[in-house]
C-alpha positions in Angstrom: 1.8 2.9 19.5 -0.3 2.6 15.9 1.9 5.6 14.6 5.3 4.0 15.5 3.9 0.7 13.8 3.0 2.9 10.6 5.8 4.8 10.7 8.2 1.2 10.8 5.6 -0.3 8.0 6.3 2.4 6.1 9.9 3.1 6.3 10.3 -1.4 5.8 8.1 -0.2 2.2 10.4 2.5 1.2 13.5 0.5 2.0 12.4 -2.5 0.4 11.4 0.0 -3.1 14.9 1.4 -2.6 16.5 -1.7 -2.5 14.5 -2.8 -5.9 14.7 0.7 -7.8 18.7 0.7 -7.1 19.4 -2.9 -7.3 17.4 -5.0 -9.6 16.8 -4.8 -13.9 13.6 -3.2 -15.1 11.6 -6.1 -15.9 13.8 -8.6 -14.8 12.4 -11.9 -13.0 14.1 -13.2 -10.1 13.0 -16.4 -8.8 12.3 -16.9 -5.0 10.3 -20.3 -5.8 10.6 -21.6 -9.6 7.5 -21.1 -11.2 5.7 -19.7 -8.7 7.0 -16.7 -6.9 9.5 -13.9 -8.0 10.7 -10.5 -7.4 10.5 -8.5 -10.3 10.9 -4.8 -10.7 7.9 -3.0 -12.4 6.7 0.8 -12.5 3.3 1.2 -12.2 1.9 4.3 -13.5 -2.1 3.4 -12.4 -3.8 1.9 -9.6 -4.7 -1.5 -8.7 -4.3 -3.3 -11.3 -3.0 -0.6 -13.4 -6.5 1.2 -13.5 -5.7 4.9 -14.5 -2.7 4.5 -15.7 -0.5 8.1 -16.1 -2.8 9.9 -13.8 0.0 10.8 -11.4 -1.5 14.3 -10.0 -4.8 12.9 -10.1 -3.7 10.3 -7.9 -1.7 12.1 -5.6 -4.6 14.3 -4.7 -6.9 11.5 -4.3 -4.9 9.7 -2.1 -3.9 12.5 0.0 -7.3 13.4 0.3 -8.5 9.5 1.1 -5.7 9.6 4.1 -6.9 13.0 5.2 -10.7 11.7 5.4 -9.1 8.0 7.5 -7.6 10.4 9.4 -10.4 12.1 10.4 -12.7 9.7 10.6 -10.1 7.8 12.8 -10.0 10.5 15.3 -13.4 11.1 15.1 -14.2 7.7 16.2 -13.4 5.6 18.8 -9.7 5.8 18.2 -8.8 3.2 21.2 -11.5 0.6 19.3 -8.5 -2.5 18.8 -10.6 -3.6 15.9 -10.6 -0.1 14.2 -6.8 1.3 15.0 -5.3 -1.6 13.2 -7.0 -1.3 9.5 -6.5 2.3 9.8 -3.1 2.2 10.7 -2.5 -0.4 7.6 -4.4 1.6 5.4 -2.7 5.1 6.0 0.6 3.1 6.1 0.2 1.6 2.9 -1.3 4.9 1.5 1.3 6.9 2.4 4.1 4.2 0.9 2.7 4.6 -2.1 1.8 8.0 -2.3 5.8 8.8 -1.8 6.5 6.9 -4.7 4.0 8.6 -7.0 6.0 12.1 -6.0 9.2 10.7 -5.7 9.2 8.9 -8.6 6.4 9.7 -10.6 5.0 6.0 -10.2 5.1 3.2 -7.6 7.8 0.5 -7.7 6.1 -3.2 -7.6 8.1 -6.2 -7.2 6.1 -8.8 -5.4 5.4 -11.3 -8.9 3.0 -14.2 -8.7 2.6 -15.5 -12.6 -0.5 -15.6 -12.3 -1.2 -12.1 -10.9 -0.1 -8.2 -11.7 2.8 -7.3 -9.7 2.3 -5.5 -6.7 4.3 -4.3 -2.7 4.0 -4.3 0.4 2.4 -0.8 0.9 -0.4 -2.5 -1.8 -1.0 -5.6 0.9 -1.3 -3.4 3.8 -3.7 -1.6 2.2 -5.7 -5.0 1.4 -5.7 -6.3 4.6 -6.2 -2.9 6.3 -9.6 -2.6 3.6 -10.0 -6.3 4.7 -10.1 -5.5 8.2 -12.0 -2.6 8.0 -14.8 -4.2 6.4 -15.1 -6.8 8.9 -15.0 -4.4 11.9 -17.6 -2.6 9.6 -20.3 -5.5 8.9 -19.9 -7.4 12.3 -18.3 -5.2 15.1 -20.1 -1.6 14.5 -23.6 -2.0 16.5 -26.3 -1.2 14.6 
């Protein structure tokens, strides 16, 4: 069940990036809600908030490394724990979105634009709210 609902986040990720890459302007802003909420097509080189910037084999090997060790850990764990397959599934999705970029493309689209923050995907909020849900199952559902 979680690796169908990765696999469909991630293929909804790569379509969405397609969709951007092959049919939107480099830079250009296009307004879903004036003022407040855009799509705009940017190439991000770095990490969260562009952090490392043109480290693109550095980064692959990181992240392939981070989803190998989820991976593990996942299996290694109480796999059928509700609380745990869900942040892991949206952290390997959103992972693995973004890792195809960086060796497809040599960088990850980004086209989510709030004016008031960097521009970022969905394969970035998935792995928010995956690292969000982790951390909860972490500090209040692991017995200690």
């Amino acid at each position: 069940m979680y690796i169908f609902i990765g696999t469909l986040l991630i293929i909804i990720d790569q379509t969405i990036k397609y969709l951007v890459h092959n049919n939107i302007v480099l830079g250009q802003l296009y307004p879903l809600i004036e003022d407040f909420l855009y799509i705009t097509y940017v190439r991000n080189t770095g990490i969260a908030f562009g952090l490392f910037k043109n480290n693109n084999i550095f980064m692959i090997i990181l992240i392939s490394f981070i989803i190998l060790v989820l991976l593990y850990l996942y299996k290694k764990e109480e796999s059928k724990v509700f609380t745990l397959s869900i942040p892991v599934t949206l952290l390997i999705s959103g992972a693995i979105g973004n890792l195809i970029d960086r060796i497809y493309y040599g960088f990850i689209i980004d086209y989510i634009n709030f004016p008031f923050w960097p521009a970022f995907n969905l394969a970035d909020s998935l792995v928010v709210i995956g690292s969000i849900l982790l951390a909860f199952h972490l500090l209040f559902l692991v017995e200690k």
